[in-house]
N, C-alpha and C positions, 0 to 999 in steps of 0.2 A: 412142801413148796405149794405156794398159793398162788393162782392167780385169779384178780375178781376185777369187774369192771364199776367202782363207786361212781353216783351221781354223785348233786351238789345242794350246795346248798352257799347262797348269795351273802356273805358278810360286809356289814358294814363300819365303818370305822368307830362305831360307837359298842360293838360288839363287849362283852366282859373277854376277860384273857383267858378264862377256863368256864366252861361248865362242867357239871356232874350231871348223873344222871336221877332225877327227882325222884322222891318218894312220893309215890299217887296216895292219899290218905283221907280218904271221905267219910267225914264225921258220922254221917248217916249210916255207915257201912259199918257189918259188924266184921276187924278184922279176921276172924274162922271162917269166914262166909267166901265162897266165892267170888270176883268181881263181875259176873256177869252183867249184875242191875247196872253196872256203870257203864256197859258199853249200848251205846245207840245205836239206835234202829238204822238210823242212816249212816253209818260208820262202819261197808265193807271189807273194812282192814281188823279192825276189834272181833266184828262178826266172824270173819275166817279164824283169827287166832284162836278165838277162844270158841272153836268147834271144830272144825278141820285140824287145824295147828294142836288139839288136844290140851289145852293150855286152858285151868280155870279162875287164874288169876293173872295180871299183867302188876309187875312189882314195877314196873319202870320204864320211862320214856326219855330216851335223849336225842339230841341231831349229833351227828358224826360230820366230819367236814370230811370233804371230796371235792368232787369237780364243781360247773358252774351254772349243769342246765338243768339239773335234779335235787330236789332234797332230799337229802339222807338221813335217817332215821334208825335208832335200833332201840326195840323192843323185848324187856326182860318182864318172862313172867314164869311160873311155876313147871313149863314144859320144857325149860331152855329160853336162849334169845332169837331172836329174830331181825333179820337186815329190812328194813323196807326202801323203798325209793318213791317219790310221789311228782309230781308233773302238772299243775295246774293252768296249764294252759294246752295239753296234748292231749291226744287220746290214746288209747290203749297199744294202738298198731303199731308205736315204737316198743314198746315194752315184752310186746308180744315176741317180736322180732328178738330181742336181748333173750329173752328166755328163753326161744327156741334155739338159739346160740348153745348157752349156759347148758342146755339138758343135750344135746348132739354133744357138746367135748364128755361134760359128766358121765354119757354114758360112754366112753372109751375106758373110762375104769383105770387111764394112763397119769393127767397130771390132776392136780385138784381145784375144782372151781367150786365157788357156790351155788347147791341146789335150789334151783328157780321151784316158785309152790305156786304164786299165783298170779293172774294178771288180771287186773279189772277196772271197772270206770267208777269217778269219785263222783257221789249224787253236786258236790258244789261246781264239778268242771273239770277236766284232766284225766289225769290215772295212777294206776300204781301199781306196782312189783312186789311181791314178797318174797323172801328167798332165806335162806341157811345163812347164818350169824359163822362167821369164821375170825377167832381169837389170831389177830395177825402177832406173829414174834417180834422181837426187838430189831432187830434187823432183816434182809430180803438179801443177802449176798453171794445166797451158793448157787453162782453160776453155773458149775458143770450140772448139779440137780437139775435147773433149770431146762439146760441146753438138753437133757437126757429125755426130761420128761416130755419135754413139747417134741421131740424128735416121734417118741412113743405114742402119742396121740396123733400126731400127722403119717403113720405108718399102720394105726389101727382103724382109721376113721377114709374111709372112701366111700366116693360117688358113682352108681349106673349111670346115672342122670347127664352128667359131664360135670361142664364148670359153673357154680352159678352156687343160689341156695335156692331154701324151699319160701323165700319172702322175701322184698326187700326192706334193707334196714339202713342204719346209717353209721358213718364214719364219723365220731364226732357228733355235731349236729348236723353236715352233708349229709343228702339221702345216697344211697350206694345200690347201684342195679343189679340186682342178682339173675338174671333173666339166662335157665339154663343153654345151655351153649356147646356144641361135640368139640369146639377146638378153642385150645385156649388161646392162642395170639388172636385171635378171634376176638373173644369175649374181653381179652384185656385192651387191645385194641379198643373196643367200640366202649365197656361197662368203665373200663378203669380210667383211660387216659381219653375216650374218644369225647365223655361227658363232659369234662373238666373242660376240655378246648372247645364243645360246643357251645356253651357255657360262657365260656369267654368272647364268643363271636353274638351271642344273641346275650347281650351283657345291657341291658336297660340302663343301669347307674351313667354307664358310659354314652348313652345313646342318648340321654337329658342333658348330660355335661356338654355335648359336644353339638347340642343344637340348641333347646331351651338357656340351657347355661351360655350361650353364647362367646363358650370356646372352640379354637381351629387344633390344639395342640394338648393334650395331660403329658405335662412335662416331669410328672413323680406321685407315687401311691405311697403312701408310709403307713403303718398302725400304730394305733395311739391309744397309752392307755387310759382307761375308764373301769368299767364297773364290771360287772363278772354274767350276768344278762346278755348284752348285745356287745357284736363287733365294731371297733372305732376304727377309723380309714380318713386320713386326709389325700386330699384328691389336690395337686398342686396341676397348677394352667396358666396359658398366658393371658388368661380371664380373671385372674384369683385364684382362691385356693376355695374350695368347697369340703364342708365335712359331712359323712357320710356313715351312718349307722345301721347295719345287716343283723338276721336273726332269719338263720336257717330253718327255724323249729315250728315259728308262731306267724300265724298270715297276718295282712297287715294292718289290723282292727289295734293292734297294741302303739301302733307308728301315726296312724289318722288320728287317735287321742292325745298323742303327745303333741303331734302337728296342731291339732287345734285348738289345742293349749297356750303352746306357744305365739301359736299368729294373735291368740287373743289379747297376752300382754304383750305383744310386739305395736299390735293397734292402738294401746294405749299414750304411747311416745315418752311412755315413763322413766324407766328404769329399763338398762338393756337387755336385750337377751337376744340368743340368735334365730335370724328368721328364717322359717322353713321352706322349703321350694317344692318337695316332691316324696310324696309316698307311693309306693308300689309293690308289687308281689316280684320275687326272684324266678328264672325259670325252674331251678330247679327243686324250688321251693323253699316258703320261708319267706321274710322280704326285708326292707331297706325305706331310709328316709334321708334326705339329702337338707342341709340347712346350710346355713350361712358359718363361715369360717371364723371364728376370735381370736385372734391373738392375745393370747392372755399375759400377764403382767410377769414376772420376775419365777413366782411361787403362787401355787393357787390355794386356794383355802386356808392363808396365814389372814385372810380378811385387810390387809394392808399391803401396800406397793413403796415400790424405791421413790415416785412420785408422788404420793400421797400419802400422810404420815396415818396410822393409826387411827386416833381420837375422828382425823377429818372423812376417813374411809367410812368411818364407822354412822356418822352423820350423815354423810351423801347415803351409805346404803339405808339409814333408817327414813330416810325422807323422800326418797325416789321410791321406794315401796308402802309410803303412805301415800304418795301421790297415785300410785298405780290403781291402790284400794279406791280410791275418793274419786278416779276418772271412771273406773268401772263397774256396771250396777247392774243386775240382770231383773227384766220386768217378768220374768217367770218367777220367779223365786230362788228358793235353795237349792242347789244341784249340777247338774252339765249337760251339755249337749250329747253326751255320751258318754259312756261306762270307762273307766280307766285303770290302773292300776297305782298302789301305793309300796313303790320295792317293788316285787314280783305279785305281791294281795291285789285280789280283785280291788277295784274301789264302784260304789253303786253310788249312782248318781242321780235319782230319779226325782225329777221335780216337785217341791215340796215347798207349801206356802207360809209351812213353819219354821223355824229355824232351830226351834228345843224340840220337835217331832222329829226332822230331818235328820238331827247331831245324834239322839238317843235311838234311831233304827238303824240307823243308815252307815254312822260311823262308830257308836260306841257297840250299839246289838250285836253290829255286822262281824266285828271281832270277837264279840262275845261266845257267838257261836261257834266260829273258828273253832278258840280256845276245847270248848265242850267237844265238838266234831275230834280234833286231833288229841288233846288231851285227854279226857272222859271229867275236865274240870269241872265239876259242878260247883262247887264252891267258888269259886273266881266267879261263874257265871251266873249264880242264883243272886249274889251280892250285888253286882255290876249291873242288872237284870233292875234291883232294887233302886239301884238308884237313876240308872237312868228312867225310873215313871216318876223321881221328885225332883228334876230339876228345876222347875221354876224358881222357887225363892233364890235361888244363885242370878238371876237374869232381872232382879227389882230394878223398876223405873232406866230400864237398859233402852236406848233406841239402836234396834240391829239391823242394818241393809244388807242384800246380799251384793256383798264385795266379791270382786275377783279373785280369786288367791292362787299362789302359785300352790302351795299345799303340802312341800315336802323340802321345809325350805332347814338345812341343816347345813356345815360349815365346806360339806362335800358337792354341794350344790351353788356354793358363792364365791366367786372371784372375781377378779377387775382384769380390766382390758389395759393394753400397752399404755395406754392415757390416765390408770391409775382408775378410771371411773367404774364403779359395782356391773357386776354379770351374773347376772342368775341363769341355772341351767337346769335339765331333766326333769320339769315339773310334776304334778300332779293334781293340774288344774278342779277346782271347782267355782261357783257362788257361794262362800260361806260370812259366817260371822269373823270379822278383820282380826280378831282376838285369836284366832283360831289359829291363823298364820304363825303365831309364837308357837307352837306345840313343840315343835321341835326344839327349842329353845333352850335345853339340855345339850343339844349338839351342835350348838349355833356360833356359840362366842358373842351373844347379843350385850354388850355394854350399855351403859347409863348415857354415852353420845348417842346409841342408836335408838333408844325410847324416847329421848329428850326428842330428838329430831323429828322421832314421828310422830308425837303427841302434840309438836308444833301444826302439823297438818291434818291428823286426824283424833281428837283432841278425848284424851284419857276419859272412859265410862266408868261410872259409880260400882264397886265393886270387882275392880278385872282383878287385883293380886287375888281374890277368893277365886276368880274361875283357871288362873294361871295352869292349874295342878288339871285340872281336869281335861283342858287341852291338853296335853301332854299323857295323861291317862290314854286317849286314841293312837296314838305312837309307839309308848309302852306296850300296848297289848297286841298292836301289830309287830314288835319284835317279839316280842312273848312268841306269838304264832309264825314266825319267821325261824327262831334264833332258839328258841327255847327257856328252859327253867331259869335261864340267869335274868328274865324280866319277869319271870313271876310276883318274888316278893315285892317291887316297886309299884306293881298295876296294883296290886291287891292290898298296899299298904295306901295309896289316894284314893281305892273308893271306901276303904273303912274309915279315911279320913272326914270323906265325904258323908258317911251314912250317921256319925257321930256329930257332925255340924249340922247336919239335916235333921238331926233328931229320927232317922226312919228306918 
């Protein structure tokens, strides 16, 4: 009998149906040879395995699915496997907290968990866990097992201390008070139930709703689903209805870049999207952003409504997003006002007066190294490496502005409102090349109505189906670093497409 607590790891509906788990195969590398030379200096997780972990080769990296605030990871190499979990947006002090769990039951010697190895900070941001790899069976159904073993561990495992633990940790993505305590109605009283209702009394969301929002009444809260990141919450009033999105884990630098994304192409009067109201931190950490309510159409992400037929959906959305492009221009250059995320990846944003400098550090590099960092890819990244120092001849007699872009615009991200007219949602703002905007365009459903239409307003440059692949190369390789080997061969099959056109 097992019991383990899996992170996550964020899918999106573009995902493959299955991966395996890859064979790491580095031409350079002789395979007798250890893979040490393959693990990077700055790669505290390769570094452990393959010294602590006793492990002098690593045969294999997969993601494991799990929950939705961590990615999951397991690691086969010549010492056995290994579970990890990674967090790029936390720091260690969750993890810590998990492990110190994990080693307190384990050492009861009563039911079986996985043995925590390490906890530590990733040099790109976050952290990560490593722990004992556990082969789970076909099915989890022997209850009485169950009921026997957790009885066993709760009868060998006591506290001098009282009630509490030795850190606090969390519930979920809740933080949870461990703060020790000699009496437990006490402690449950105040840690368990007292927080929760204090919580609900110094409740911010509702303290904007009920004065800035300029309602007297929230006549209904519902949850609504979305994406596996943050929580969705409609907020119904006799003001409107407001929607509202929470995230226990990450403060709220992740919620002020989507908000100012948002308000950017909301200022445009282009194409709709909903306007943001209010960013802030939660009391008890974590935070929330509050925007504007859509009633959206029939079915979201079919690209078409019961009022608006197909073909003319497809028109309005490719023309109201070239208008957006064409209204908005940044006199810095390439970049954003501030760092963002693409999915859960960092996105760097930093001003840049070239647009083939910007595209080849900033977004193709920036994956690149991912790749290398988690995978020990070298190959994907020496290639990729190559050709983004030639892209020039791809950009002849090109005139590039930097456009607004929403930045992550795929089929999960577009719908229309009750009137049939397009909504774009959950950006990824930056100033980039308008071209670029297609990247996702594998996940788009983009039709010959919706280029016709936008080429009407922002009118087709010499050369785009040769740079088509390449957008979308930036995409691919942040699923690759998301999602795993099932986007390998595609990243790696358009830059060798790329280095044969380029001759380089």
């Amino acid at each position: 009998m097992v019991v383990a607590h899996l992170g996550a790891i964020s899918f999106s509906s573009c995902i493959p149906n299955s991966l395996s788990c890859p064979r790491l195969m580095h031409p350079s590398i002789n395979k007798n040879k250890p893979l040490i030379v393959a693990a990077m200096s700055d790669d505290p997780i390769r570094e452990w395995i393959l010294s602590e972990g006793k492990a002098t080769q690593i045969r294999g990296i997969c993601p494991i699915g799990g929950g939705c605030i961590n990615r999951a990871t397991r690691y086969d190499t010549d010492a056995g496997s290994f579970f990890v979990k990674t967090n790029r947006s936390i720091g260690p002090s969750m993890f810590e907290g998990e492990a110190l769990g994990l080693n307190s039951m384990y050492e009861t010697g009563s039911i079986r968990v996985p043995k925590p190895y390490k906890v530590g900070s990733l040099p790109t941001g976050g952290s990560y866990i490593i722990m004992e790899f556990i082969e789970f069976g076909a099915s989890r159904g022997n209850q009485s097992a169950l009921g026997r073993k957790l009885a066993e561990m709760h009868k060998a495992a006591k506290s001098e201390k009282g009630f509490g633990f030795h850190v606090e940790n969390t519930i979920g993505s809740t933080p949870q008070i461990n703060t020790w305590t000699s009496d437990w109605i006490e402690f449950y009283a105040e840690h368990r139930l007292g927080k929760p209702l204090a919580a609900m009394s110094d409740d911010p969301i509702r303290e904007w709703i009920l004065s800035e929002g300029k309602a007297t009444q929230i006549r209904g809260i519902c949850p609504i689903g979305g994406g596996c990141i943050n929580r969705a919450t409609r907020y119904d009033t006799d003001a409107g209805s407001f929607f509202v999105k929470t995230n226990r884990s990450i403060g709220p630098s992740m919620f002020e870049g989507e908000a100012l994304g948002l308000n950017s192409m909301y200022e445009t009067g282009s194409i709709r999207v909903p306007k943001p109201y209010k960013v802030g931190s939660l009391p008890t950490g974590g935070s929330y952003i509050i925007m504007e309510f859509i009633e959206f159409g029939a079915s979201r992400g079919n690209q078409h409504s019961d009022t608006l037929p197909f073909t003319a959906f497809q028109s309005a959305l490719g023309r109201k997003l070239a208008e957006m492009h064409k209204a908005a221009k940044s006199e810095k250059g390439f970049g954003f006002h501030v760092e963002n995320t693409i999915g859960s990846t960092p996105q760097i944003n930093t001003w840049t007066s070239d647009w083939i400098e910007f595209y080849a550090e900033h977004r193709l590099g920036y994956q690149l190294k991912l790749a290398r960092e988690q995978y020990g890819d070298s190959t994907i990244y020496e290639r990729g490496q190559r050709l983004a120092k030639n892209l020039g001849p791809l950009f002849k007699n090109v005139v590039i502005e930097p456009c607004l872009l929403h930045g992550d615009l795929w089929s999960g991200n577009i719908t229309y409102d009750k009137n049939g007219e397009p909504v774009i949602l959950d950006p990824a703002c930056y100033y980039g090349h308008s071209e670029a905007e297609f990247g996702m365009s594998w996940c788009a459903g983009f039709g010959g109505d919706f280029y016709k239409a936008y080429f009407q307003v922002m009118p087709e440059q010499p050369g785009f189906e040769q740079r088509r692949d390449l957008y979308m190369l930036y995409h691919y390789l942040n699923h690759y670093n998301l999602f795993g080997s099932g986007y390998r061969s595609s990243s790696l099959s358009i830059i060798d497409d790329y280095l044969r056109m380029l001759n380089v």
